[in-house]
Backbone as CSV, one residue per row, in Angstrom:
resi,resn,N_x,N_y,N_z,CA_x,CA_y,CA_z,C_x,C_y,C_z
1,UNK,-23.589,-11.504,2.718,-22.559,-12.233,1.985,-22.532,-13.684,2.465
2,UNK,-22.267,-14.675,1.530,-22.599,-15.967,1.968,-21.092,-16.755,1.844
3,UNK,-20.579,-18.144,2.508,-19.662,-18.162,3.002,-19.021,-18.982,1.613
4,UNK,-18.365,-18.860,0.961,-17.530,-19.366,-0.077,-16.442,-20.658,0.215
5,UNK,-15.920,-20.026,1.486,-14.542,-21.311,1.861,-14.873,-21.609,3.189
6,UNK,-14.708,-22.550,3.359,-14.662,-23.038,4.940,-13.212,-23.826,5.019
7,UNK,-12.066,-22.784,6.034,-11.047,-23.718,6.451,-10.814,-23.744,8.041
8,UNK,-10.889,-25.213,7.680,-10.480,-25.802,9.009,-9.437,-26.326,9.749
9,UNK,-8.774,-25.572,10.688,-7.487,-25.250,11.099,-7.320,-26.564,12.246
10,UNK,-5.661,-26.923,11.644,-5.252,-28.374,12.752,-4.076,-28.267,12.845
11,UNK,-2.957,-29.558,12.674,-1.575,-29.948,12.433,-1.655,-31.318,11.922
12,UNK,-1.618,-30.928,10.504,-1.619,-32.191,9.689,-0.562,-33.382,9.383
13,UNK,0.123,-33.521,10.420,1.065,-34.801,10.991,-0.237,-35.467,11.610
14,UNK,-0.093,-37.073,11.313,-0.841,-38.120,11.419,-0.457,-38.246,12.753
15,UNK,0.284,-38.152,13.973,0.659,-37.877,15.142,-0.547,-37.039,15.933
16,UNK,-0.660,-35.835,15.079,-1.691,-35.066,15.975,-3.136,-35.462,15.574
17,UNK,-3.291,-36.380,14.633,-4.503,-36.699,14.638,-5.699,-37.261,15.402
18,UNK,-6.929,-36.567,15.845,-7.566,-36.891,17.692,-7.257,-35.715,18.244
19,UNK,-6.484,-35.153,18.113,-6.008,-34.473,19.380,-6.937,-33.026,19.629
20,UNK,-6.957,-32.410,20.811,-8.006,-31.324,20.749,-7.731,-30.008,19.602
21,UNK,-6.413,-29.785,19.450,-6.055,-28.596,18.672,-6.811,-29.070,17.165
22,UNK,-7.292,-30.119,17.025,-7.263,-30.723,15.784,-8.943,-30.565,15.582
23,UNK,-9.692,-30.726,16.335,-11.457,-30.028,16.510,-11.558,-30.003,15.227
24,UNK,-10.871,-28.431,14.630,-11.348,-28.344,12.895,-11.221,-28.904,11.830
25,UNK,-10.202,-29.624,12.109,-10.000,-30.874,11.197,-11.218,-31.885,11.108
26,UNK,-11.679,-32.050,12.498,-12.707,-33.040,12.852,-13.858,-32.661,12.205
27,UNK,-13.737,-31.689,12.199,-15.414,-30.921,11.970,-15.469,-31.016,10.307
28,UNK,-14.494,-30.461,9.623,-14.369,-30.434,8.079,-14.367,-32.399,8.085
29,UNK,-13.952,-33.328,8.762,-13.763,-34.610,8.316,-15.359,-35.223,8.136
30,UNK,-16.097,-34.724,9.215,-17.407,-35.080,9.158,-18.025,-34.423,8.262
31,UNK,-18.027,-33.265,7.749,-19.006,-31.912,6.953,-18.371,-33.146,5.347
32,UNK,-17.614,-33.511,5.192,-17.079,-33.962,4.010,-17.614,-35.643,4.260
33,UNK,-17.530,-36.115,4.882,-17.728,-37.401,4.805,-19.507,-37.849,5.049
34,UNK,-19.888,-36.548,5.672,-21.637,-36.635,5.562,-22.176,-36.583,4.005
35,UNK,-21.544,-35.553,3.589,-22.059,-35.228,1.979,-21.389,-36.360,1.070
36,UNK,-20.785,-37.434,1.347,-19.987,-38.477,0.641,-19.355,-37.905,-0.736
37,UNK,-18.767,-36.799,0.143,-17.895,-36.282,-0.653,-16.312,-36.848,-0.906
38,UNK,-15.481,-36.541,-1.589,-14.167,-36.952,-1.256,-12.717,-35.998,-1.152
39,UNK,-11.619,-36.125,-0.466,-10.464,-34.998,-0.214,-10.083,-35.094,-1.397
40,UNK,-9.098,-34.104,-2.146,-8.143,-34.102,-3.104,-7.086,-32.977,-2.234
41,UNK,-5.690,-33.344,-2.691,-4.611,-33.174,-2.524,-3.622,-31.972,-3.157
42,UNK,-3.783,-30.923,-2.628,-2.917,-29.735,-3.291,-1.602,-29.447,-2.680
43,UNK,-0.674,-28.683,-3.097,0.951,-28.796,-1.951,0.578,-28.067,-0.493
44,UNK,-0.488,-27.012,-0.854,-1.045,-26.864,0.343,-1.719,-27.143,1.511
45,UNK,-2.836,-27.537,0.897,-3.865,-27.910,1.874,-4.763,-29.098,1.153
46,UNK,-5.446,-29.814,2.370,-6.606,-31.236,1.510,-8.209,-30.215,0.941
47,UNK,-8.315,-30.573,0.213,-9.645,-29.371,-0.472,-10.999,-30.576,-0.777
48,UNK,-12.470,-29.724,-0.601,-13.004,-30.688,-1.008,-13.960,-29.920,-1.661
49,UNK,-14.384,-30.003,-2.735,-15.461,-28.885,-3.126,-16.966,-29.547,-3.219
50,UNK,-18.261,-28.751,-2.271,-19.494,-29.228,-1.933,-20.431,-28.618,-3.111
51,UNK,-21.344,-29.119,-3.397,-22.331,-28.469,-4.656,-23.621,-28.983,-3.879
52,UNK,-24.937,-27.503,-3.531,-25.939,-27.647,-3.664,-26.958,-26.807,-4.465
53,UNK,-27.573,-27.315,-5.292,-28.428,-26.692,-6.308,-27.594,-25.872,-7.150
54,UNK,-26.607,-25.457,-7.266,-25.558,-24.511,-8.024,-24.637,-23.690,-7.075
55,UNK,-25.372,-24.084,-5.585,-23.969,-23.072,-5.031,-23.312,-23.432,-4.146
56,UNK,-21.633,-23.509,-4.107,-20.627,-24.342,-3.973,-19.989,-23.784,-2.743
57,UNK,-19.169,-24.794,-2.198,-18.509,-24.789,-1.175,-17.587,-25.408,-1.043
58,UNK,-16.093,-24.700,-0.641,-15.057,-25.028,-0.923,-14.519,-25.185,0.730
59,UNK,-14.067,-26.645,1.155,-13.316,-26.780,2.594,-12.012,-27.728,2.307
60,UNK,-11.336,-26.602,3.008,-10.021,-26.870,3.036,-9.130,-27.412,4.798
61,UNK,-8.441,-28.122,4.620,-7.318,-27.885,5.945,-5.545,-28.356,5.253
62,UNK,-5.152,-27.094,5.926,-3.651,-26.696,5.516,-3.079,-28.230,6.039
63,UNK,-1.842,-28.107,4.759,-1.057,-28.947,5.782,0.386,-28.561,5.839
64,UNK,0.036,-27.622,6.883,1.334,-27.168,7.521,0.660,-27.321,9.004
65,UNK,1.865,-26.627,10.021,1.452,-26.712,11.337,0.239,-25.526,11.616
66,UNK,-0.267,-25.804,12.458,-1.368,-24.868,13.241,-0.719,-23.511,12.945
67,UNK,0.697,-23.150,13.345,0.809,-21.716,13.933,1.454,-21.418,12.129
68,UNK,1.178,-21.551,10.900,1.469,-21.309,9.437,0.483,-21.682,8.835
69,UNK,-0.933,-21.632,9.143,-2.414,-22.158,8.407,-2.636,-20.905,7.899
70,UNK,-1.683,-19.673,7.973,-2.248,-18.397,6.799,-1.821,-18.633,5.879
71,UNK,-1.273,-19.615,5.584,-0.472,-19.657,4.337,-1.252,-20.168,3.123
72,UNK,-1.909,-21.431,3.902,-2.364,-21.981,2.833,-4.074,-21.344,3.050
73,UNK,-4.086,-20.674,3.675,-5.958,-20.333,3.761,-5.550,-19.048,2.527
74,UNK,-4.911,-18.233,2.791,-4.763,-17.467,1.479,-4.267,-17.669,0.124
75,UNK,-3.641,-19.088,-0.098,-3.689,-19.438,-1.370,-5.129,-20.024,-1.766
76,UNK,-5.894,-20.752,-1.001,-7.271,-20.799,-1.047,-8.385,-20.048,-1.437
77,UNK,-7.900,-18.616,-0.776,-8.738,-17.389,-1.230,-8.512,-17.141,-2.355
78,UNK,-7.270,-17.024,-2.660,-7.006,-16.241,-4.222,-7.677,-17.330,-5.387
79,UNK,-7.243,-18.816,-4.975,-7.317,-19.774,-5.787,-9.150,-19.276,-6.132
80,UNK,-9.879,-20.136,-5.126,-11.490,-19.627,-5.247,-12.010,-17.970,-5.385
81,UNK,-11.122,-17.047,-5.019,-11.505,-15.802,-5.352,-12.747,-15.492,-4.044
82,UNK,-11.684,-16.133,-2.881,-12.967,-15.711,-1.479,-12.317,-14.461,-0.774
83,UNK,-13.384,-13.545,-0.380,-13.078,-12.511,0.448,-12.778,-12.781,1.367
84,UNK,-12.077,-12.484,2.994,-12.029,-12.789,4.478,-13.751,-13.045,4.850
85,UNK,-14.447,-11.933,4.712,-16.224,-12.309,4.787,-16.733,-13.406,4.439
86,UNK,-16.086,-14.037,3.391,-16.538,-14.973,2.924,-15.958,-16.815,3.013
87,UNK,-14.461,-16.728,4.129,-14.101,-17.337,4.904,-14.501,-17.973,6.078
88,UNK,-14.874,-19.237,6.387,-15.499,-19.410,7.978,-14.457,-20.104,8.364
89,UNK,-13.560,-20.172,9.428,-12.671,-20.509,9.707,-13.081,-21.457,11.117
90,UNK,-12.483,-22.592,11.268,-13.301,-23.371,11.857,-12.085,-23.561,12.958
91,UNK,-12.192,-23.845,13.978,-10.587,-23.928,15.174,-11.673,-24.041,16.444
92,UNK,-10.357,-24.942,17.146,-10.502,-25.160,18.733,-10.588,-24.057,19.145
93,UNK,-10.855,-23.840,20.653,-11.434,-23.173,21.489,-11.268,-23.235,23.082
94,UNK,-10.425,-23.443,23.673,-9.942,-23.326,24.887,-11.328,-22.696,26.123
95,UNK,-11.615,-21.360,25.588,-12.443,-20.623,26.365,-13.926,-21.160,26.001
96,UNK,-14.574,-21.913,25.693,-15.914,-22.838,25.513,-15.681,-24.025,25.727
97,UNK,-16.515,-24.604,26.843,-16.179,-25.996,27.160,-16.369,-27.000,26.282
98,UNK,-16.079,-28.229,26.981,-16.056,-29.229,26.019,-17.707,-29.431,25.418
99,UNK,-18.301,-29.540,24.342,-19.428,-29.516,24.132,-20.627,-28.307,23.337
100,UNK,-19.776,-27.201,23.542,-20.060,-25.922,23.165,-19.313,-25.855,21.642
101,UNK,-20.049,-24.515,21.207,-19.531,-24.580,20.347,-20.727,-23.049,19.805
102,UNK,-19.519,-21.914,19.464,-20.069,-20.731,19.016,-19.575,-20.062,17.765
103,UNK,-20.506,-19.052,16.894,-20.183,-19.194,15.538,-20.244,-17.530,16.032
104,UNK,-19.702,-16.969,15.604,-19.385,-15.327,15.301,-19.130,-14.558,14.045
105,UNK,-19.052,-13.202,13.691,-18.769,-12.734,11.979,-17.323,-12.475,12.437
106,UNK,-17.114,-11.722,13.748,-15.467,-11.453,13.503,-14.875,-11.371,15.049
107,UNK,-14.095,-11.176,15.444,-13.401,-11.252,17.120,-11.757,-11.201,16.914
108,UNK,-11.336,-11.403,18.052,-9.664,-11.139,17.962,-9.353,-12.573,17.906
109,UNK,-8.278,-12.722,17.824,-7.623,-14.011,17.841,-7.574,-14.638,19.018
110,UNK,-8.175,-14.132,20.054,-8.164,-15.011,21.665,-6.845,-15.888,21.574
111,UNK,-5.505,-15.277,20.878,-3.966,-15.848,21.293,-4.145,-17.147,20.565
112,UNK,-4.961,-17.424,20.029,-5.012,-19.186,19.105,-4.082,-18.206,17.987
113,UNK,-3.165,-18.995,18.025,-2.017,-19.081,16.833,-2.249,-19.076,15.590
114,UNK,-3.126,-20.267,15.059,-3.826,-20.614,14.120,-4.412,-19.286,13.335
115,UNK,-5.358,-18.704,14.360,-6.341,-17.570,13.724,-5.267,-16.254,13.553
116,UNK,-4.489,-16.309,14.418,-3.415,-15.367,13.915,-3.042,-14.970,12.797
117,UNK,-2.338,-16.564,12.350,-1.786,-16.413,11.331,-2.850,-16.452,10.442
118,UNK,-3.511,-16.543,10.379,-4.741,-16.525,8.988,-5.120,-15.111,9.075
119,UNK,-5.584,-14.475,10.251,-5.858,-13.258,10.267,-3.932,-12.164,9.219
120,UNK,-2.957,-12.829,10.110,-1.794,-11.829,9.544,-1.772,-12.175,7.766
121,UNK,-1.962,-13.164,7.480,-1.890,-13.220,5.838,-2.867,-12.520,4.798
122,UNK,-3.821,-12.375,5.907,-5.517,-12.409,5.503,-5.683,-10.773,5.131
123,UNK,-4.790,-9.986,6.264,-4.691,-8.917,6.279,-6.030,-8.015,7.271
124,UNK,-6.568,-8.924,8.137,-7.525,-8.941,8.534,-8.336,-9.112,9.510
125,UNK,-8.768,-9.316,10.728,-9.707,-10.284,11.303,-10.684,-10.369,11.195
126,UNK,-11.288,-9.564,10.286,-12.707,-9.453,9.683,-13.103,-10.890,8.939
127,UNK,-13.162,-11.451,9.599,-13.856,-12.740,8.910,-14.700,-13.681,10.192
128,UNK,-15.610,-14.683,9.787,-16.099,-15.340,11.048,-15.727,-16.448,11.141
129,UNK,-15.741,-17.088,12.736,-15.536,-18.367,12.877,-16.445,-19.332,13.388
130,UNK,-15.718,-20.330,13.663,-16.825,-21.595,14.313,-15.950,-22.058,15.241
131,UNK,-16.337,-21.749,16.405,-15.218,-21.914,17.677,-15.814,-23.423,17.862
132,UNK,-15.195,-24.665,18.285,-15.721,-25.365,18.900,-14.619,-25.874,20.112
133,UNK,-15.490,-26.019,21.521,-15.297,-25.915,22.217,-14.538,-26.854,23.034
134,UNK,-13.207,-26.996,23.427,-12.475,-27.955,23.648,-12.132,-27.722,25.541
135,UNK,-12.506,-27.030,26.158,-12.550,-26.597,27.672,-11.011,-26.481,27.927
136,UNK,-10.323,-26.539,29.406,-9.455,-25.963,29.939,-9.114,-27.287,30.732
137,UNK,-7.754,-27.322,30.611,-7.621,-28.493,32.038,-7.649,-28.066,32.964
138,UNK,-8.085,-29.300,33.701,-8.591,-29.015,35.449,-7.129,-28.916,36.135
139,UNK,-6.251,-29.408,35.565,-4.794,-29.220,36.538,-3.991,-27.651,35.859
140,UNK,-2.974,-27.967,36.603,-2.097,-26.836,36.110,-1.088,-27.182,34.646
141,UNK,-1.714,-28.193,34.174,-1.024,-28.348,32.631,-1.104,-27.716,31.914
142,UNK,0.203,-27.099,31.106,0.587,-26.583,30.431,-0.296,-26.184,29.083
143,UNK,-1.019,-25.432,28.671,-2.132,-24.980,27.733,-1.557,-25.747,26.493
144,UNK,-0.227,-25.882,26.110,0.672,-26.491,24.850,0.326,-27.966,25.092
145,UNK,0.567,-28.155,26.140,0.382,-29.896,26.184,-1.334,-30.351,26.204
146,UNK,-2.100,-29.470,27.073,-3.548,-29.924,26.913,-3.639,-30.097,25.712
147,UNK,-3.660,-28.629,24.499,-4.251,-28.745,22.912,-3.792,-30.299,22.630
148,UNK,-2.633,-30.469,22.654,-2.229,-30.923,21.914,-2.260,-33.010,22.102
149,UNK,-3.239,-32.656,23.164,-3.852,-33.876,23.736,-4.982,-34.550,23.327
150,UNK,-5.082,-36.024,23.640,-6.309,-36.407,22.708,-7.283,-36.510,24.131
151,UNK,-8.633,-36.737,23.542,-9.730,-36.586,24.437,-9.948,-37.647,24.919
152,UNK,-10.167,-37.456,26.406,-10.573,-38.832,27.473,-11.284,-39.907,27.071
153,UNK,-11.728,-40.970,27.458,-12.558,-42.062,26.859,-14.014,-41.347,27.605
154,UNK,-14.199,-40.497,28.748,-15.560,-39.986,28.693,-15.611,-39.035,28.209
155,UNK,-14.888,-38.141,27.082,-14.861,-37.630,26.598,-15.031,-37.605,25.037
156,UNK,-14.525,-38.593,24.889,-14.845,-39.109,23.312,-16.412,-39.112,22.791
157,UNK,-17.487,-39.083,23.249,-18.823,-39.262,22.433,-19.240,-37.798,22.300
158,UNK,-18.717,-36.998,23.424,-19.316,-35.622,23.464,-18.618,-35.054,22.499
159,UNK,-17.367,-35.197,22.217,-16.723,-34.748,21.198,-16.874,-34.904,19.955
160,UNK,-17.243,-36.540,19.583,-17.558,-36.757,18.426,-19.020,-35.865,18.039
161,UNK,-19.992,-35.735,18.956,-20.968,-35.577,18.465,-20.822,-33.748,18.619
162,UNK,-20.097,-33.066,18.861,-19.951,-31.798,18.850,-19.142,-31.591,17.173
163,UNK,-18.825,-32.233,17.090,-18.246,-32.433,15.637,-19.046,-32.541,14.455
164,UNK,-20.280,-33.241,14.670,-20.951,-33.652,14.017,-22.123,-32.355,13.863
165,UNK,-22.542,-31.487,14.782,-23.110,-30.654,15.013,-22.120,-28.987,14.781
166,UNK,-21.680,-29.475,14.777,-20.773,-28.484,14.034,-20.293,-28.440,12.293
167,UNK,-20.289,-29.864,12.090,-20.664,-29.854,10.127,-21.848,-29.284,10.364
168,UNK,-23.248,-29.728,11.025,-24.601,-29.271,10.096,-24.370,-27.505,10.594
169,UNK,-23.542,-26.751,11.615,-23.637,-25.626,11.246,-22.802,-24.870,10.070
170,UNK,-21.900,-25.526,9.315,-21.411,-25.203,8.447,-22.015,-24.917,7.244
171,UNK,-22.896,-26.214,7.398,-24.159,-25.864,5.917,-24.847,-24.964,6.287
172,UNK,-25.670,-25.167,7.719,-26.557,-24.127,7.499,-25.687,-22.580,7.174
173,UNK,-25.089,-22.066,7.390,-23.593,-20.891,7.060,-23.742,-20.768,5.545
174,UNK,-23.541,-21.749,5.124,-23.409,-21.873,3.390,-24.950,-21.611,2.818
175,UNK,-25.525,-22.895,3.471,-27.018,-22.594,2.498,-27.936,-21.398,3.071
176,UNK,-27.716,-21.014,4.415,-28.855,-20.503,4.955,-28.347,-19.080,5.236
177,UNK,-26.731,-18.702,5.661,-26.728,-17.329,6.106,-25.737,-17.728,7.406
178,UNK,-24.533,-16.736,7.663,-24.114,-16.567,8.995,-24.943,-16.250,9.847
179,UNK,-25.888,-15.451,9.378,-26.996,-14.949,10.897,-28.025,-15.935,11.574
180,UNK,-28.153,-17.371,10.820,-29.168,-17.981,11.061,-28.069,-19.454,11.493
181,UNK,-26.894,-19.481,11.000,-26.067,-20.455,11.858,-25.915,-19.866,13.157
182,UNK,-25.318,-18.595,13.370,-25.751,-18.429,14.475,-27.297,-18.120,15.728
183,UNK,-28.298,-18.137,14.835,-29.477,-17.976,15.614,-29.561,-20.142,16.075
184,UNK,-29.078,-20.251,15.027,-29.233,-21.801,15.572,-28.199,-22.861,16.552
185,UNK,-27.451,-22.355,16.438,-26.334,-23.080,17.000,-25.714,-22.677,18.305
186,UNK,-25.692,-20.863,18.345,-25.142,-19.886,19.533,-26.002,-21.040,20.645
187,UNK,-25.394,-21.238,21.784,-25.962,-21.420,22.992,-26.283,-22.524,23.083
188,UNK,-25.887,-23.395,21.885,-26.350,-25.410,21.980,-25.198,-26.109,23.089
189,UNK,-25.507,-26.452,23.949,-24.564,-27.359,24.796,-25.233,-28.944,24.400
190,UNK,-23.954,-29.483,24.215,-24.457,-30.832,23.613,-24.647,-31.901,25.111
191,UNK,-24.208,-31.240,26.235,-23.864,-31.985,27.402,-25.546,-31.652,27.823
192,UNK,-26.077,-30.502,27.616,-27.358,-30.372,27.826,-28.661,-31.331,27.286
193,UNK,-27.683,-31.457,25.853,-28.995,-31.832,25.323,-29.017,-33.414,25.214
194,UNK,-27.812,-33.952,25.851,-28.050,-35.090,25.853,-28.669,-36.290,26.611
């Protein structure tokens, strides 16, 4: 089954924009702005629809908060007529460091809020994601305040470019297959390869 919607989970207040919880936002901003594509505006969520050779791809990010993104990922589904299988749900990642970044068909919600609620609307967790990898603070700060933090100035290039490598696994997902985004992408450290 090939991936129909790609939504990418944030907090769409211009406040949290940068910030680590926001990764999927980042990732859908680049996957859309590579293909010089453009957003359009629904009460839900920003939508952008991709066309190659005849077969389409629909990326969305809610704009509600992180912990109510089931809301609008399932008006999405019904709207396009996508299964959970056919959902790639794109979100930060606490447990993969900064630079990482892993694609899976299905897993638990590892307590991200976000996937929660998409999973509780969804009826489901049967669907896959695209974790990208935002690491852990080194102090004892509060997991609420890290997400919700923007990334260091030596942090900023690794990020951008984990972003960027994370759109081209989205296509490959769409054009090529979940099994071959992940034969390609599982195990890329961008800190490695740079």
């Amino acid at each position: 089954m090939s991936i129909r919607l790609a939504a990418a989970l944030g907090n769409a207040e211009e406040r949290y924009r940068g910030t680590r919880h926001n990764a999927g936002f980042a990732v859908a901003s680049e996957l859309v702005a590579s293909l010089d594509e453009a957003w359009r505006r629904s009460t839900r969520y920003l939508w952008s629809e991709l066309s190659c050779r005849g077969d389409r791809l629909v990326v969305i990010c809610p704009r509600t908060y992180m912990n109510l993104s089931g809301t609008a990922v399932q008006a999405a589904a019904a709207k396009w007529d996508a299964e959970p299988a056919e959902i790639l749900v794109i979100h930060d990642d606490m447990d993969l460091p900064l630079g990482r970044l892993r694609i899976s068909s299905e897993a638990g919600s590892g307590g991200h809020r976000g996937v929660s609620s998409v999973a509780e609307a969804l009826g489901t967790l049967s669907f896959p994601r695209l974790r990208i990898g935002i690491g852990r603070p080194d102090t004892g700060q509060p997991a609420r305040d890290y997400v919700l933090s923007r990334f260091s100035l030596c942090e900023v290039n690794v990020a951008e470019e984990v972003f960027a490598v994370g759109s081209r696994a989205v296509v490959v997902a769409w054009r090529c297959g979940l099994q071959q985004a992940m034969n390609d992408f599982n195990g890329y450290d961008i800190t490695e390869s740079a």
